[in-house]
N, C-alpha and C positions, 0 to 999 in steps of 0.2 A: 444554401445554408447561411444562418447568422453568422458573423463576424464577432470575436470577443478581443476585448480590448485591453491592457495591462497599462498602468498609467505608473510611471514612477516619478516622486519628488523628489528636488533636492533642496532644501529649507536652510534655516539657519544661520546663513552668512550672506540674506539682504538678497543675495541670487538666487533668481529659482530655475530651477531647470525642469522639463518635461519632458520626457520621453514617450513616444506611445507607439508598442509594438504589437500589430493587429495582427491575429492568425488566424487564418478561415480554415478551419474544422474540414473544408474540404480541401484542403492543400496539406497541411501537418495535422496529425495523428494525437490523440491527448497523450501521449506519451511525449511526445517532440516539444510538445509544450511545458510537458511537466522537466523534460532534459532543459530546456531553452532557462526557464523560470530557475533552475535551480543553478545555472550556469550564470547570470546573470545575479544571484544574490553571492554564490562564491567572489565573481569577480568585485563588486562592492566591500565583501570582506578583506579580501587579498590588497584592495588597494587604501584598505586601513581610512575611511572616510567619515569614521564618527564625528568626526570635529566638524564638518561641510555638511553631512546628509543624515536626515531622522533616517528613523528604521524605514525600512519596506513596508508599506503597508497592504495591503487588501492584497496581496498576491495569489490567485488560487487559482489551483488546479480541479479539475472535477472529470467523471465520467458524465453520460450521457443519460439523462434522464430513466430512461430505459433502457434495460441490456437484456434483450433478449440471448435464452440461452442457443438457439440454432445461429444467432449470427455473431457468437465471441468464442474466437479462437482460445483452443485448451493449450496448454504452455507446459512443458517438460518440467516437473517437478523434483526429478530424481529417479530410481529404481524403482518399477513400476507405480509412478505416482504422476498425474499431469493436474492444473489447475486451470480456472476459469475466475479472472477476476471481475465480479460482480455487479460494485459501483464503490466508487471512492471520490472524495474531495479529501481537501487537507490535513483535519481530522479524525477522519475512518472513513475503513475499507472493510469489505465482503468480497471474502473467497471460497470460491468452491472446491474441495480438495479428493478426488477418487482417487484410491488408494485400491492396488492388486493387495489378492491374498498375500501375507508374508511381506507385505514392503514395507521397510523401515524409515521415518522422519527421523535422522540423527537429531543427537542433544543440542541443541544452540540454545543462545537467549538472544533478548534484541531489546532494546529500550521503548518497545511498545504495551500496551496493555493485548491482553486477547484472550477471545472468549470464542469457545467452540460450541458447535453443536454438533450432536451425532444424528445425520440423517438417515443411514445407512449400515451396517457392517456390525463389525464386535473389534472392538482395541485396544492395547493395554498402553495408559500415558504412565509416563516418568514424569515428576514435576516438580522439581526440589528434592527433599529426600521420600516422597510417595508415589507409590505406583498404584495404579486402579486401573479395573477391566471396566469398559463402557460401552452400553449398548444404544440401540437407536432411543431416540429420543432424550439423555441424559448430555449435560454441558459440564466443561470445564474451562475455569474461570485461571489467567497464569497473566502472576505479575508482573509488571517490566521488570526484566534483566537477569529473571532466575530462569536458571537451565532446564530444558525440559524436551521430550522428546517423545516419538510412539513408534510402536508397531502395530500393524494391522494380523488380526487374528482371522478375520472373515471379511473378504472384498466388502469395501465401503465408500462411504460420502461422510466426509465433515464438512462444514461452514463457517469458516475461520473471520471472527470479526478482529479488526485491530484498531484500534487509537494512542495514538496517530495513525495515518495511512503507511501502508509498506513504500514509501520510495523506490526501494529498492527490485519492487516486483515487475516496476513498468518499464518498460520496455526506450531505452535511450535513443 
Protein backbone atom coordinates (compact mmCIF):
# COMPACT_ATOMS: atom_id res chain seq x y z
CA UNK A 1 0.00 0.00 0.00
CA UNK A 2 1.12 3.74 -0.65
CA UNK A 3 2.68 5.62 2.11
CA UNK A 4 0.97 9.20 2.98
CA UNK A 5 2.94 11.79 4.03
CA UNK A 6 2.22 14.94 6.66
CA UNK A 7 4.79 17.60 6.30
CA UNK A 8 4.63 20.28 8.87
CA UNK A 9 6.42 23.86 8.82
CA UNK A 10 7.70 26.06 11.06
CA UNK A 11 8.21 29.60 9.30
CA UNK A 12 8.66 32.88 10.58
CA UNK A 13 11.74 33.37 12.72
CA UNK A 14 14.41 32.73 9.82
CA UNK A 15 14.35 28.83 11.06
CA UNK A 16 12.59 26.47 9.40
CA UNK A 17 11.81 23.21 10.58
CA UNK A 18 10.40 19.99 8.89
CA UNK A 19 9.02 17.39 10.25
CA UNK A 20 7.71 14.46 8.13
CA UNK A 21 5.67 11.74 9.77
CA UNK A 22 4.89 8.79 7.12
CA UNK A 23 2.06 6.29 8.05
CA UNK A 24 1.48 3.22 5.94
CA UNK A 25 -2.24 2.59 5.74
CA UNK A 26 -0.97 -0.81 6.30
CA UNK A 27 0.37 -0.33 9.81
CA UNK A 28 -2.22 2.50 11.33
CA UNK A 29 -5.76 2.65 10.63
CA UNK A 30 -7.37 6.15 9.20
CA UNK A 31 -8.48 6.57 12.47
CA UNK A 32 -4.85 6.43 14.33
CA UNK A 33 -4.01 8.99 11.80
CA UNK A 34 -6.85 11.14 12.21
CA UNK A 35 -5.95 10.67 16.58
CA UNK A 36 -2.07 11.19 15.70
CA UNK A 37 -2.94 14.48 13.24
CA UNK A 38 -5.29 15.82 15.88
CA UNK A 39 -2.70 15.10 18.76
CA UNK A 40 -0.13 16.80 17.14
CA UNK A 41 -2.13 20.15 16.17
CA UNK A 42 -3.34 20.15 20.14
CA UNK A 43 0.23 19.83 21.16
CA UNK A 44 1.21 23.13 18.78
CA UNK A 45 -1.70 24.75 20.47
CA UNK A 46 -0.77 24.08 24.13
CA UNK A 47 2.78 25.01 23.53
CA UNK A 48 1.38 28.55 22.44
CA UNK A 49 3.77 28.87 19.16
CA UNK A 50 1.99 31.55 17.19
CA UNK A 51 4.88 33.85 17.28
CA UNK A 52 7.48 30.79 15.74
CA UNK A 53 5.11 28.73 13.60
CA UNK A 54 2.24 29.68 10.64
CA UNK A 55 -0.82 27.63 11.07
CA UNK A 56 -0.73 23.89 10.02
CA UNK A 57 -1.43 23.69 6.85
CA UNK A 58 -2.61 20.91 4.24
CA UNK A 59 -3.24 18.63 7.29
CA UNK A 60 -5.82 15.86 6.08
CA UNK A 61 -7.36 13.00 7.01
CA UNK A 62 -9.45 11.01 4.63
CA UNK A 63 -11.23 7.61 4.24
CA UNK A 64 -10.49 5.18 1.43
CA UNK A 65 -11.51 5.84 -1.85
CA UNK A 66 -14.02 3.19 -1.71
CA UNK A 67 -15.75 1.71 1.22
CA UNK A 68 -17.32 -0.98 0.53
CA UNK A 69 -20.34 -1.89 2.67
CA UNK A 70 -19.46 -5.83 3.41
CA UNK A 71 -16.01 -4.70 4.47
CA UNK A 72 -16.73 -1.61 7.09
CA UNK A 73 -17.36 -2.40 10.40
CA UNK A 74 -21.07 -1.24 11.85
CA UNK A 75 -20.29 0.71 15.35
CA UNK A 76 -22.68 0.72 18.37
CA UNK A 77 -24.69 3.73 17.98
CA UNK A 78 -26.76 3.49 20.99
CA UNK A 79 -30.30 1.55 21.82
CA UNK A 80 -30.77 -0.34 19.11
CA UNK A 81 -29.03 1.78 16.64
CA UNK A 82 -25.32 0.84 14.97
CA UNK A 83 -23.60 2.95 12.17
CA UNK A 84 -21.26 2.55 9.22
CA UNK A 85 -19.20 5.41 8.49
CA UNK A 86 -19.07 5.88 4.77
CA UNK A 87 -16.19 8.18 3.63
CA UNK A 88 -15.07 11.29 5.08
CA UNK A 89 -12.02 13.84 4.68
CA UNK A 90 -11.82 16.88 6.74
CA UNK A 91 -14.79 18.60 5.45
CA UNK A 92 -17.52 15.86 5.27
CA UNK A 93 -18.50 12.72 6.12
CA UNK A 94 -21.30 10.10 5.15
CA UNK A 95 -23.01 7.91 7.54
CA UNK A 96 -25.08 5.15 7.57
CA UNK A 97 -27.39 5.08 10.48
CA UNK A 98 -30.10 1.61 11.02
CA UNK A 99 -32.25 2.37 13.42
CA UNK A 100 -34.54 -0.79 15.34
CA UNK A 101 -38.22 -0.06 15.46
CA UNK A 102 -38.72 2.22 18.56
CA UNK A 103 -34.96 3.47 19.06
CA UNK A 104 -34.51 6.75 20.11
CA UNK A 105 -31.40 9.33 18.72
CA UNK A 106 -31.50 11.61 22.05
CA UNK A 107 -31.51 15.69 21.43
CA UNK A 108 -27.83 16.84 21.04
CA UNK A 109 -26.39 19.46 18.81
CA UNK A 110 -22.89 19.76 17.58
CA UNK A 111 -21.19 22.61 15.62
CA UNK A 112 -21.67 20.61 12.25
CA UNK A 113 -23.97 21.14 9.42
CA UNK A 114 -26.14 17.97 8.55
CA UNK A 115 -28.24 16.70 6.23
CA UNK A 116 -30.11 13.43 6.20
CA UNK A 117 -31.72 11.27 3.97
CA UNK A 118 -34.30 8.76 4.58
CA UNK A 119 -33.41 5.56 2.91
CA UNK A 120 -35.52 3.43 4.70
CA UNK A 121 -38.20 3.19 7.65
CA UNK A 122 -40.73 6.04 8.98
CA UNK A 123 -39.40 8.70 11.86
CA UNK A 124 -40.49 11.44 13.70
CA UNK A 125 -37.22 14.33 14.02
CA UNK A 126 -37.31 17.06 16.62
CA UNK A 127 -35.43 19.96 15.19
CA UNK A 128 -35.47 23.22 17.02
CA UNK A 129 -38.88 23.92 17.94
CA UNK A 130 -40.54 21.32 14.81
CA UNK A 131 -41.28 18.02 14.81
CA UNK A 132 -42.08 16.10 11.40
CA UNK A 133 -42.73 12.37 10.40
CA UNK A 134 -40.49 11.34 7.53
CA UNK A 135 -40.64 8.76 5.16
CA UNK A 136 -38.25 6.94 2.65
CA UNK A 137 -36.99 9.25 0.37
CA UNK A 138 -37.69 12.75 2.15
CA UNK A 139 -34.23 14.86 3.88
CA UNK A 140 -33.69 16.89 6.64
CA UNK A 141 -31.55 19.73 6.44
CA UNK A 142 -30.29 20.80 10.75
CA UNK A 143 -28.11 23.71 11.31
CA UNK A 144 -25.00 23.74 13.42
CA UNK A 145 -25.61 23.74 16.93
CA UNK A 146 -29.56 23.55 17.17
CA UNK A 147 -30.91 20.73 19.16
CA UNK A 148 -32.33 18.03 17.51
CA UNK A 149 -33.19 14.64 17.77
CA UNK A 150 -35.51 11.34 16.52
CA UNK A 151 -37.30 8.35 17.00
CA UNK A 152 -37.85 5.72 14.80
CA UNK A 153 -41.41 4.74 14.12
CA UNK A 154 -40.69 1.71 11.52
CA UNK A 155 -37.05 0.03 11.43
CA UNK A 156 -35.03 2.09 9.05
CA UNK A 157 -31.88 3.58 7.26
CA UNK A 158 -30.73 7.23 7.33
CA UNK A 159 -27.60 8.72 5.61
CA UNK A 160 -26.37 11.29 7.77
CA UNK A 161 -24.00 13.89 5.79
CA UNK A 162 -21.97 16.33 7.96
CA UNK A 163 -19.75 19.38 7.36
CA UNK A 164 -17.27 19.22 8.84
CA UNK A 165 -16.48 15.66 9.36
CA UNK A 166 -17.58 14.04 12.84
CA UNK A 167 -14.05 13.76 14.53
CA UNK A 168 -15.57 12.43 16.97
CA UNK A 169 -16.98 9.38 15.32
CA UNK A 170 -13.60 7.77 14.42
CA UNK A 171 -12.35 5.64 16.25
CA UNK A 172 -8.75 6.91 18.39
Amino acid sequence: MRDSKLIYQCKNTGLFFLKSIIITKSRFASSNKCFLITFIQHLFVHLKPEKNLSFIKNMSIKSNTFVLENETEWEHAGNGMRRQILGYDNSLMIVKVEFEKDAVGSEHSHPHSQSTYVASGVFEFAVGDEKQVVKPGDGIYIEPNVKHGVTCIEAGILIDAFSPMRDDFLKA
